[in-house]
C-alpha positions as CSV (number, residue, x, y, z in Angstrom):
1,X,0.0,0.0,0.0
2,X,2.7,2.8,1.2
3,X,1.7,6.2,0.0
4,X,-1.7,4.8,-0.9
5,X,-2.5,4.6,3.0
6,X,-2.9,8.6,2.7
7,X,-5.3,8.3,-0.1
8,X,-8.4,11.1,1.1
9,X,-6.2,12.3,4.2
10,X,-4.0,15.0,2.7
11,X,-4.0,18.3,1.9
12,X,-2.1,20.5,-0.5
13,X,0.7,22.7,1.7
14,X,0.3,25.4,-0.9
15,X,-3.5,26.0,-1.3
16,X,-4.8,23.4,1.2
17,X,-7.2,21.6,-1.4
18,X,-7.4,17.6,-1.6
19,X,-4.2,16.0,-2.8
20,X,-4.6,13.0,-4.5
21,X,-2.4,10.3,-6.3
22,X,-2.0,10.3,-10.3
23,X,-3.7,7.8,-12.2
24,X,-0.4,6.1,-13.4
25,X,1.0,2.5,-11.8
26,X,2.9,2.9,-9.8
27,X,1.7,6.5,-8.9
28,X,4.6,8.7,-9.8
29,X,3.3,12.4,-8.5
30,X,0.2,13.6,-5.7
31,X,-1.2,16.8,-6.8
32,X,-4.3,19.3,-6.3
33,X,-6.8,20.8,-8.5
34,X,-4.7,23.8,-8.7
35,X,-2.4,21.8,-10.3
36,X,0.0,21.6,-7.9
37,X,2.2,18.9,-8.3
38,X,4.3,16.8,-6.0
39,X,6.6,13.9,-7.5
40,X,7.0,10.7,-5.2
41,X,11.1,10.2,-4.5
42,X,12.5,7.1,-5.5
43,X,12.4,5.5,-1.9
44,X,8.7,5.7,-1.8
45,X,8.2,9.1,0.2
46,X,6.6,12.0,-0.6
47,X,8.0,15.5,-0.3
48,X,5.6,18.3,1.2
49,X,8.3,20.7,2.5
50,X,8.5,22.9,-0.3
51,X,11.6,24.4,1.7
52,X,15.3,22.7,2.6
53,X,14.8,20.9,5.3
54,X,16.2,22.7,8.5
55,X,19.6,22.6,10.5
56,X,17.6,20.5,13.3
57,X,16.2,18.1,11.0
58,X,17.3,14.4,11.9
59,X,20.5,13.3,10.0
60,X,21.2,10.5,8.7
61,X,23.6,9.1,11.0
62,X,21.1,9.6,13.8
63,X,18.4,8.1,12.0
64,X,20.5,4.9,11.7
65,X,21.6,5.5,15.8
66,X,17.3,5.6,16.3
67,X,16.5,2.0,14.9
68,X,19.1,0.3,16.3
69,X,17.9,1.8,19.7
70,X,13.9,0.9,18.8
71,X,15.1,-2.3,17.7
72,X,16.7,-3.3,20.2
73,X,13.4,-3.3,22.3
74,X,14.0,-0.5,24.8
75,X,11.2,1.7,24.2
76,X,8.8,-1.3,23.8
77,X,6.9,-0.6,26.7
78,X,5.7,3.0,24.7
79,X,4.9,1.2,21.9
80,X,2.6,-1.0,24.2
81,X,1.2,1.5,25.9
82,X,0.3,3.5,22.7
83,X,-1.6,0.1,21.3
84,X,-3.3,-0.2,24.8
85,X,-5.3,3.4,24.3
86,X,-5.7,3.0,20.2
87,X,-8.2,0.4,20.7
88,X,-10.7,0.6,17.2
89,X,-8.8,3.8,15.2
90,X,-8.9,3.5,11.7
91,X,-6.8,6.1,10.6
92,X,-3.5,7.3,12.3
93,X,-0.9,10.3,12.2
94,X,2.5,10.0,13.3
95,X,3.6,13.6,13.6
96,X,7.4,13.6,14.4
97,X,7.2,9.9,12.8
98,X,11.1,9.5,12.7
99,X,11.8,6.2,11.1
100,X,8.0,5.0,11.3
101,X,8.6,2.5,14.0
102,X,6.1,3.5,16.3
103,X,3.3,3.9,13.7
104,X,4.4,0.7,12.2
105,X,3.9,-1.2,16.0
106,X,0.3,0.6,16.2
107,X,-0.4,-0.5,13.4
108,X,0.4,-4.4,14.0
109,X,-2.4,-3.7,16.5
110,X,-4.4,-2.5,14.6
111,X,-5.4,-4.7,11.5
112,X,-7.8,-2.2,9.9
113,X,-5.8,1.0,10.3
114,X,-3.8,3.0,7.9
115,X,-1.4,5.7,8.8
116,X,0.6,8.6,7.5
117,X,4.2,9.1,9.4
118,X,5.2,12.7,9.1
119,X,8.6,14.6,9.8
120,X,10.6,17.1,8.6
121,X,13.8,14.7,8.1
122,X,13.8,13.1,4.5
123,X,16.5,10.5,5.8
124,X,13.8,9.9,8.5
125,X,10.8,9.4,6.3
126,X,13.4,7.4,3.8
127,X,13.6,5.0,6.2
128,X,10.0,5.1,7.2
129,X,8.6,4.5,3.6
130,X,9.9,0.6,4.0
131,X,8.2,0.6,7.8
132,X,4.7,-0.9,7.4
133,X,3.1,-1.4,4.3
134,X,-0.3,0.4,5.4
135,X,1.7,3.6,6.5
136,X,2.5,6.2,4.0
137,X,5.8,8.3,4.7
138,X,5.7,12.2,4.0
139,X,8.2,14.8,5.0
140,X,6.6,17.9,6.1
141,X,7.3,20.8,9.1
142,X,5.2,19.8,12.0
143,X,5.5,23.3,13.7
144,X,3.7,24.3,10.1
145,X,-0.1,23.9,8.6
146,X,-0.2,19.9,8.5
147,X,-0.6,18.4,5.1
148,X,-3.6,17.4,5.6
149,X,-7.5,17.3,5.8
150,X,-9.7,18.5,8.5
151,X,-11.1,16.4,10.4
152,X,-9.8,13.5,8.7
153,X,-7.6,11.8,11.2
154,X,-9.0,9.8,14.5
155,X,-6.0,9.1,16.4
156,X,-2.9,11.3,15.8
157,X,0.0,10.8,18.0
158,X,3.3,12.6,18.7
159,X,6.0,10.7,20.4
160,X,9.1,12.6,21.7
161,X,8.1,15.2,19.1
162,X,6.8,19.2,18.2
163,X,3.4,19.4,19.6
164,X,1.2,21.7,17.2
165,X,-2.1,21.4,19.4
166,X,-4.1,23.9,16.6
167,X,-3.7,21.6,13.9
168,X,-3.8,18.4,15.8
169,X,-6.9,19.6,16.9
170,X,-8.2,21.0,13.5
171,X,-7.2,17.3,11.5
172,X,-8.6,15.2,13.8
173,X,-12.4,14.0,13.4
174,X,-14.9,14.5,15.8
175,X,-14.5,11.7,18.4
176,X,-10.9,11.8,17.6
177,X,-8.1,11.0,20.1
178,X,-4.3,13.1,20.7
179,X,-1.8,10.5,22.4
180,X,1.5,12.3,23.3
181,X,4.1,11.0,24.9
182,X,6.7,13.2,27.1
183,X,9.7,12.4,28.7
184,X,9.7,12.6,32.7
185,X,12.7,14.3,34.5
186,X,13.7,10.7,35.0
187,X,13.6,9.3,31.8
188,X,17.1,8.2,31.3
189,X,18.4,10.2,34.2
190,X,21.2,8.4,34.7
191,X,22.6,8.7,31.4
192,X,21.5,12.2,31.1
193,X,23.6,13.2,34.1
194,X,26.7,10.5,33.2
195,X,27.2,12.2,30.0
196,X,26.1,15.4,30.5
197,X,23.1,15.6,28.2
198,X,20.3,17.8,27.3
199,X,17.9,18.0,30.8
200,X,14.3,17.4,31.0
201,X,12.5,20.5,32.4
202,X,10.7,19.6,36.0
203,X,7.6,21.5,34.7
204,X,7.4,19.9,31.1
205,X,4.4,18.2,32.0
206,X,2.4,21.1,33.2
207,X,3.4,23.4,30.7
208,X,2.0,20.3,27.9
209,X,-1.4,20.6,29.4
210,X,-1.6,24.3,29.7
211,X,-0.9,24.6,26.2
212,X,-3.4,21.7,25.0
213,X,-5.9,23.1,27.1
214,X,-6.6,26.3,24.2
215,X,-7.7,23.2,22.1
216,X,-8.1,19.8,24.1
217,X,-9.6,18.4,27.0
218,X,-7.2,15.7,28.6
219,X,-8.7,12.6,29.5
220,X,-5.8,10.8,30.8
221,X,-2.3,10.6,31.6
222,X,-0.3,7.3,32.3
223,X,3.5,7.4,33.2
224,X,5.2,4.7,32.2
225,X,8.1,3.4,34.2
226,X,10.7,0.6,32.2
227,X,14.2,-0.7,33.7
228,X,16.7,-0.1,31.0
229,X,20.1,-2.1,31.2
230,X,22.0,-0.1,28.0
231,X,25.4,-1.5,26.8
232,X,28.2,0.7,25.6
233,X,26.8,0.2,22.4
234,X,23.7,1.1,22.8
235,X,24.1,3.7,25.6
236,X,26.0,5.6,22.3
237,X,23.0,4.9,20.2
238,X,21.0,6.0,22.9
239,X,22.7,9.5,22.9
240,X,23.7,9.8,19.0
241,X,19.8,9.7,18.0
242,X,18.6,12.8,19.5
243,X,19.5,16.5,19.7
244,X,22.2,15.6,21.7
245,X,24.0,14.4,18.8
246,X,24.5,18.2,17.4
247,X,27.3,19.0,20.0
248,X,29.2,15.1,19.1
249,X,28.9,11.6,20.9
250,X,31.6,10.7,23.7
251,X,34.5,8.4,22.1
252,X,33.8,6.1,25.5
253,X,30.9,5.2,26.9
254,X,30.0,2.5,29.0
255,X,27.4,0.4,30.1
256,X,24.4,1.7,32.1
257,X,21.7,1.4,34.2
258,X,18.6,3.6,33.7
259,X,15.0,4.0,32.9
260,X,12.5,5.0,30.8
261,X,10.4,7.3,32.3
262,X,7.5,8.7,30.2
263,X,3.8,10.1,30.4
264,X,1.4,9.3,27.8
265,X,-1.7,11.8,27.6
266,X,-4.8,11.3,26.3
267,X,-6.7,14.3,24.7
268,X,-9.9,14.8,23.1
269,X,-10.0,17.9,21.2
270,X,-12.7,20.3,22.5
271,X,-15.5,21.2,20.2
């Protein structure tokens, strides 16, 4: 299926009207009746940017760094805990998708389900074009006006990711549900303060539901605690797939105990 999981669900990012896929097999461009045209890449994505992707865009190095990490299993309890609450959804949104892994996991549990992941990295949504085969890939700024329809999407979902609460709330359908997940102060504390990493502000999680608040009504909130026994090797994954990665990776690391320490919150947006 790939990019034909978005059929009806996006938009045009220059004049906002329905984007469809050409007639041709397989589909080669997406475009509006503007005529606004949009080719599909070679690796199966599709390109919404219109812009070069930005300094803080995910490279490819710490794409690579991110899949080892979510292969290896350690953020398995998230992926869990996001299938637990998408009971029934039909039609999914990954915004901050990375390499599609967690879309790809919701969607194993969820048979009947098709899903766009979206983020601003095109080495990110290369590698989440090959994901799932009922999850379409498409770069695009999440910060920006979404690619797609209103009030199209019933579950959209934004793991570790920019929240952009107006258009979450304006895509999703009535009855829709928001699932974000947000690190703790002692999500991977222990490495965090080993290494001296990026922190975790103590008020993150009040801040998130003073700003959903404009457009959604929170429902629920689960934190998540996981034991997390990293090797050297991934410990350096672990630290060379986010923003830490900017300012370079220790030479040696070693092996660590920590945790993952998350919230996930459940929002309905308020109509």
């Amino acid at each position: 299926m790939g990019l034909d999981a978005a059929r009806g669900l996006l938009a045009c990012p220059v004049c906002a009207g329905p984007l469809e896929a050409d007639g041709s097999d397989p589909v080669r461009s997406w475009a509006c009746g503007e005529g606004h045209r949009f080719d599909v890449a070679r690796q199966g994505h599709l390109n919404l940017l219109r812009a070069a992707q930005p300094a803080h865009a995910d490279t490819p190095a710490m794409v690579e760094a991110r899949g080892r990490v979510l292969a290896s299993g350690a953020f398995d309890a998230v992926d869990a805990a996001l299938a637990r609450r998408a009971s029934g959804m039909r039609t999914v949104l990954d915004v901050g998708g990375g390499t599609g892994h967690h879309l790809a996991r919701l969607l194993d549990a969820l048979p009947d389900a098709r899903g766009i992941s979206l983020d601003v990295s095109a080495p990110a949504a290369r590698r989440a074009a090959k994901a799932h085969p009922r999850a379409a890939s498409v770069v695009a700024d999440a910060w920006g006006t979404l690619p797609v329809r209103t009030k199209r999407i019933g579950l959209a979902m934004c793991v570790f990711a920019p929240r952009n609460m107006a258009e979450f709330a304006r895509v999703l359908a009535d009855g829709g549900l928001l699932l974000v997940v947000a690190p703790d102060p002692a999500h991977l504390l222990s490495l965090r303060e080993r290494y001296g990493l990026l922190g975790i502000e103590p008020d993150k999680d009040e801040r998130l539901a003073r700003t959903a608040s404009a457009h959604f009504e929170s429902i629920g909130r689960h934190r998540l605690r996981s034991p997390l026994t990293a090797g050297a090797d991934l410990v350096r994954d672990l630290i060379a797939m986010g923003p830490n990665a900017f300012h370079g990776v220790p030479e040696e690391v070693e092996a660590i105990d920590t945790e993952v320490a998350v919230s996930v919150w459940l929002f309905r947006p308020r109509r």
